[in-house]
OpenMM code with the backbone's topology and positions (N, CA, C; nanometers):
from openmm import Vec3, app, unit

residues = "UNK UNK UNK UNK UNK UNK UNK UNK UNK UNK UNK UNK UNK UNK UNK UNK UNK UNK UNK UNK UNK UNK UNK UNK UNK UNK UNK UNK UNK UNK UNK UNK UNK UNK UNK UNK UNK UNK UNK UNK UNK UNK UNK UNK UNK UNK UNK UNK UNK UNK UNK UNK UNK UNK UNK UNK UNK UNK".split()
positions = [
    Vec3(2.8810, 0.0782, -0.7394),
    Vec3(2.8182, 0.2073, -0.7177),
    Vec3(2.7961, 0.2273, -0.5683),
    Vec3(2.8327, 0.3649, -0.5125),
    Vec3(2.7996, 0.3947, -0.3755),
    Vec3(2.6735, 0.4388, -0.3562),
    Vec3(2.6001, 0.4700, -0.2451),
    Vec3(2.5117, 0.5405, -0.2019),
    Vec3(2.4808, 0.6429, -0.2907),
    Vec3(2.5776, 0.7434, -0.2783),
    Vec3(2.5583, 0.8720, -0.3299),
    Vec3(2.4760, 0.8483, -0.4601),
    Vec3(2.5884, 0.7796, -0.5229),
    Vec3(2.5904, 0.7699, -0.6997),
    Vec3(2.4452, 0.6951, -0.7290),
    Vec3(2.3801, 0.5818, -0.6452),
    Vec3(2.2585, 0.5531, -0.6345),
    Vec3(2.1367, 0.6244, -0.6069),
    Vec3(2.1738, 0.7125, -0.5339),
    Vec3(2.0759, 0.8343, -0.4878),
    Vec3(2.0939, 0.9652, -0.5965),
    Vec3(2.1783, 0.9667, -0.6842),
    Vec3(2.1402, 1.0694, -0.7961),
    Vec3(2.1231, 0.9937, -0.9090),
    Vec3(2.1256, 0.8581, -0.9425),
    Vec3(2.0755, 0.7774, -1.0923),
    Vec3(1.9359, 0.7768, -1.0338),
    Vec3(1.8804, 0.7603, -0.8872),
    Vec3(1.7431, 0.7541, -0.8712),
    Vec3(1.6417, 0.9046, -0.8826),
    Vec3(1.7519, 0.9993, -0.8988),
    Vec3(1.6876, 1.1064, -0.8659),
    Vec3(1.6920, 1.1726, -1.0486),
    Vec3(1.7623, 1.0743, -1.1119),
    Vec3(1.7344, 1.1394, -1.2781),
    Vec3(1.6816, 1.0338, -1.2820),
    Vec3(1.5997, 0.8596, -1.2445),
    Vec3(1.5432, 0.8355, -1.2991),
    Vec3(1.3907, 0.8899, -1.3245),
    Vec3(1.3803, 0.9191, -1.1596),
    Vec3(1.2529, 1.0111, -1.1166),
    Vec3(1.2154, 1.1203, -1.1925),
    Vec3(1.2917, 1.2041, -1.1809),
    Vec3(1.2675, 1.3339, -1.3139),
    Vec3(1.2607, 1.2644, -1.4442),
    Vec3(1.3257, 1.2084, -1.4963),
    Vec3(1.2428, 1.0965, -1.6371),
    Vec3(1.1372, 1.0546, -1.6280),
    Vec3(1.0787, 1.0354, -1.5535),
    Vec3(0.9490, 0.9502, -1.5340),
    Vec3(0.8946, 1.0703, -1.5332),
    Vec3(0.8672, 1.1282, -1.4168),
    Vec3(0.7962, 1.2658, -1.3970),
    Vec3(0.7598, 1.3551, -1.5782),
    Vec3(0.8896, 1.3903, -1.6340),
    Vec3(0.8652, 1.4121, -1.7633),
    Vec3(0.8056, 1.3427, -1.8340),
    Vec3(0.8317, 1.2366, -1.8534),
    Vec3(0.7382, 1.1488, -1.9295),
    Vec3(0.5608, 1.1856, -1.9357),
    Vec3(0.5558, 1.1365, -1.7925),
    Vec3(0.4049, 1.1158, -1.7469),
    Vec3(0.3435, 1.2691, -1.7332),
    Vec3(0.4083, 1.3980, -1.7800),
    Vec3(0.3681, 1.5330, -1.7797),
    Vec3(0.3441, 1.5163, -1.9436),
    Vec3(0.4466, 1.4535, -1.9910),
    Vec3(0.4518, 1.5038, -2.1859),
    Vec3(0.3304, 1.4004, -2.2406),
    Vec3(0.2681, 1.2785, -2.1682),
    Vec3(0.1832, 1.1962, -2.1990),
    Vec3(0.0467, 1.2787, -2.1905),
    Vec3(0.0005, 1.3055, -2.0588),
    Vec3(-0.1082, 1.3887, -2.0247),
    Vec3(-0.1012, 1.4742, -2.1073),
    Vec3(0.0084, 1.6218, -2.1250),
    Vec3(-0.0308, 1.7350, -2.2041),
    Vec3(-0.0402, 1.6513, -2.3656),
    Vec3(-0.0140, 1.5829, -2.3883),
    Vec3(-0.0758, 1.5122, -2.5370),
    Vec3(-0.1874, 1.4999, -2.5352),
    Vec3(-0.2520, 1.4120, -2.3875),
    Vec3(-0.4075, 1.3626, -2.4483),
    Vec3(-0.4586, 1.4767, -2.4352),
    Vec3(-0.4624, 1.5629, -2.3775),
    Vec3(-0.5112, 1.7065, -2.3414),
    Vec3(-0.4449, 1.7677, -2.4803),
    Vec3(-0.4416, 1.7950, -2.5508),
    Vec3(-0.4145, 1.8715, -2.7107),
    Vec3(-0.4937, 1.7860, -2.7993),
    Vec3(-0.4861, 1.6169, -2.8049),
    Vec3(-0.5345, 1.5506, -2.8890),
    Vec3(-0.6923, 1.5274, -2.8723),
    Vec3(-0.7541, 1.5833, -2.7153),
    Vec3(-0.8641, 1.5617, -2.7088),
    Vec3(-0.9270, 1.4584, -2.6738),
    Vec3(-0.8078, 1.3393, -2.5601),
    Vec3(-0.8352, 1.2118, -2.5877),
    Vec3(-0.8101, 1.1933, -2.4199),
    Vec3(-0.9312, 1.1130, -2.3906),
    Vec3(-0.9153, 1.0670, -2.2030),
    Vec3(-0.8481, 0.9637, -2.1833),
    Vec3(-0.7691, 0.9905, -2.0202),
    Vec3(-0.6948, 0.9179, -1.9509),
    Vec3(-0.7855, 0.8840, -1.8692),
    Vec3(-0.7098, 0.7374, -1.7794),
    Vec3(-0.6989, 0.6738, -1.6913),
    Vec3(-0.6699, 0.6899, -1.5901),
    Vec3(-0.7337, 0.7175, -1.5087),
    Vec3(-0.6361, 0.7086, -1.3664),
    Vec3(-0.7001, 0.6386, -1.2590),
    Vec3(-0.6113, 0.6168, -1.1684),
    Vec3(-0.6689, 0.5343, -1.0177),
    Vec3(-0.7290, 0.6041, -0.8972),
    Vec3(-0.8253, 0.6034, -0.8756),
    Vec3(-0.9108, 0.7604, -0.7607),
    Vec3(-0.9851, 0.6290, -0.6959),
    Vec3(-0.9416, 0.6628, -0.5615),
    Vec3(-1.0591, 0.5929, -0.4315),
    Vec3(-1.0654, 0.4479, -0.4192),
    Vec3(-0.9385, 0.3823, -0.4600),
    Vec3(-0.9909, 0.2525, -0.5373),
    Vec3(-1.0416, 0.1775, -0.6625),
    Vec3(-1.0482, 0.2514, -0.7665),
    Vec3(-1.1056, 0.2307, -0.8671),
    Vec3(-1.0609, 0.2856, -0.9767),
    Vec3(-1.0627, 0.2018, -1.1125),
    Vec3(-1.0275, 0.3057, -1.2107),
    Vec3(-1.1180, 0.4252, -1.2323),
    Vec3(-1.0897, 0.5495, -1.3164),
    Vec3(-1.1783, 0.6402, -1.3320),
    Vec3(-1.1314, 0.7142, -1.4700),
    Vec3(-1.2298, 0.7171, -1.5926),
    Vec3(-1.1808, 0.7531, -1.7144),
    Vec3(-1.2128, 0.9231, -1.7041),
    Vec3(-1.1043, 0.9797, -1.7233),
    Vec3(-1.1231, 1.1774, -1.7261),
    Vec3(-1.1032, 1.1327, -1.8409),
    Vec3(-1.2702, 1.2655, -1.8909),
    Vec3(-1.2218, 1.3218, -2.0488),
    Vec3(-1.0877, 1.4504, -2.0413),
    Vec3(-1.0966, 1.4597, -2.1651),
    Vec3(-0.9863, 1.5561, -2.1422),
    Vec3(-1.0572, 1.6799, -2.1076),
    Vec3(-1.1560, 1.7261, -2.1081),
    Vec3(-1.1511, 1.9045, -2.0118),
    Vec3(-1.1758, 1.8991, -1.9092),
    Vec3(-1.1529, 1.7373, -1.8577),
    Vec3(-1.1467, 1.7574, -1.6869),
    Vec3(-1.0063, 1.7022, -1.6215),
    Vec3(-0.9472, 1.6557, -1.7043),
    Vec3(-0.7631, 1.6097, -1.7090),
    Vec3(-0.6752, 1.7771, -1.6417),
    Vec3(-0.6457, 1.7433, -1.5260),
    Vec3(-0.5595, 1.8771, -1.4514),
    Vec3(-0.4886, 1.8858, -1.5127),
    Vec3(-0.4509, 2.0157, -1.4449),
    Vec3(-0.2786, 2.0717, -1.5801),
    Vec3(-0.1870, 2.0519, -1.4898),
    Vec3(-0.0829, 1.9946, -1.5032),
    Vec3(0.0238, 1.9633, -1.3955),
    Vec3(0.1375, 2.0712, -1.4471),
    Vec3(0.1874, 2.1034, -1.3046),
    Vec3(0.3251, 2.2006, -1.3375),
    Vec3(0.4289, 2.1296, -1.3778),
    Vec3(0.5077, 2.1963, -1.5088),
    Vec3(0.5725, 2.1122, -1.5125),
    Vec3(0.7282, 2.1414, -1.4810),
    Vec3(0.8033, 2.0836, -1.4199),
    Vec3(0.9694, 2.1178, -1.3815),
    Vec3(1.0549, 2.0513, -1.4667),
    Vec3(1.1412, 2.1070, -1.5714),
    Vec3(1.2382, 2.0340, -1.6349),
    Vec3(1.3578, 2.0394, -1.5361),
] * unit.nanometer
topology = app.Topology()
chain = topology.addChain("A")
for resn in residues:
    res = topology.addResidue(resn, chain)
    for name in ("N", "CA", "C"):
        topology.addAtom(name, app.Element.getBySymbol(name[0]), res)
């Protein structure tokens, strides 16, 4: 594999991930159920009506 071809399998792995981690959040946010995330150093549990809405790009 060249450059190129490395730099666009990385750029659909990225958009996979990105989707993923958009379709995870808008779940716990429907199901009513808090995430995890990492803020300031530390973990920090958001319920869900304080979980942001992320834009999402297919």
């Amino acid at each position: 594999m060249n450059n190129h071809q490395l730099s666009e399998l990385h750029q659909k792995i990225n958009k996979g991930v990105q989707k993923a981690i958009a379709d995870a959040i808008e779940k716990h946010q429907k199901l009513g159920e808090s995430i995890a995330v990492w803020q300031d150093g530390e973990v920090v549990i958001l319920p869900p009506e304080k979980i942001p809405t992320l834009l999402r790009k297919n």
